[in-house]
N, C-alpha and C positions, 0 to 999 in steps of 0.2 A: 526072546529075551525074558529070563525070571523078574518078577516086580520085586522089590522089596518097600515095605515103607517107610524104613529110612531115606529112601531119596525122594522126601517127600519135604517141602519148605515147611515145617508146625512154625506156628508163631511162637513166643517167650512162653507160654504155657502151655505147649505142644498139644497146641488146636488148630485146625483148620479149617475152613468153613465148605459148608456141602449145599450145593441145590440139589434139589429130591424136584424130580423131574417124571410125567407120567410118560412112559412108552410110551403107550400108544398115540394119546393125542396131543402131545409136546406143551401140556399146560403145566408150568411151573407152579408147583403144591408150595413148597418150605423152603428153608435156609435154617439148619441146626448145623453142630461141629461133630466134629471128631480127632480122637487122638492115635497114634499107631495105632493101639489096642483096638479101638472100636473099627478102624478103617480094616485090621487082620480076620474080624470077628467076622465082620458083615461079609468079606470073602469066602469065610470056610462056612458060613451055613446060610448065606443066601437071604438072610432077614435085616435090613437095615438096622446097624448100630448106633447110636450114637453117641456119644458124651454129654451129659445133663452140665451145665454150666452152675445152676442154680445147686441139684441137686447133690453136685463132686460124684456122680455115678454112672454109671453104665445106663443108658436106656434104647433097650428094643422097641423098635417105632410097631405099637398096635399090642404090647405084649398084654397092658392091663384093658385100651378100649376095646381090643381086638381091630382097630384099623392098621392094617397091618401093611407093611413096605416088602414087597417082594421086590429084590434088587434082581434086576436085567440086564445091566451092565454097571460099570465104575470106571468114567472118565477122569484123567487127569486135564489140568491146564498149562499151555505151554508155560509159564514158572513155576509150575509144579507147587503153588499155596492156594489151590482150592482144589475141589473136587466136585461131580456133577452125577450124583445118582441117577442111572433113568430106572424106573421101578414100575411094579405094577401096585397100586394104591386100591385097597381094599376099603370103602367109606372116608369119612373126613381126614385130611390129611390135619388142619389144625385143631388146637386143643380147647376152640372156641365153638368147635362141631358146623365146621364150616369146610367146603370142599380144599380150599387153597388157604395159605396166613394170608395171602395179597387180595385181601377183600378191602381196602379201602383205597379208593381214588381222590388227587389233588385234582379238580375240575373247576378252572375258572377264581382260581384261587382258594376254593372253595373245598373241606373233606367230604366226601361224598360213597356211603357203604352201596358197595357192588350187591352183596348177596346176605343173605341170611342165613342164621347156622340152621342145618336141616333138622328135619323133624327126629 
């Protein structure tokens, strides 16, 4: 069956939201969007695309840090309004220089920073 991404659910702003997902050891890096365009891009050349929210642009994950998303596969979900990168993640995935966004824990009611941005 050909994909198209039109049969894809975008929200009113024809965004979708993506987990960026490491192959190999199933640790959930990010959640950024994407639009048909960027979900097309990341297809044809294999480098995660996304849609900057803030920026209204196109953004290649690593293109300025060089921490770069090599996508592995492009899962859909069964309603078809998100998507789930699994990629291979070349250094920090967030833009805080830290391995994952999901560095901070609610423990005991309490926020609590997992890790530190690397050196």
């Amino acid at each position: 069956m050909s994909f198209d991404p039109a049969s894809l659910k975008f929200d009113s702003n024809g965004l979708l939201p993506v987990i960026a997902q490491e192959a190999k050891t199933g640790e959930v890096l990010m959640l950024a969007w994407m639009n048909a365009q960027a979900v097309a891009k990341t297809l044809e050349t294999g480098r995660v695309t996304y849609w900057s929210r803030s920026r209204q642009s196109f953004w290649v994950k690593g293109e300025s840090s060089g921490h770069v998303q090599e996508l592995v596969e492009l899962r859909i979900d069964c309603d078809r309004d998100c998507l789930l990168a699994l990629v291979h993640q070349t250094g920090p995935a967030c833009h805080t220089n830290r391995r994952v966004c999901f560095y901070t824990a609610i423990q005991g009611g309490e926020e609590v920073e997992l890790m530190a941005p690397e050196a």
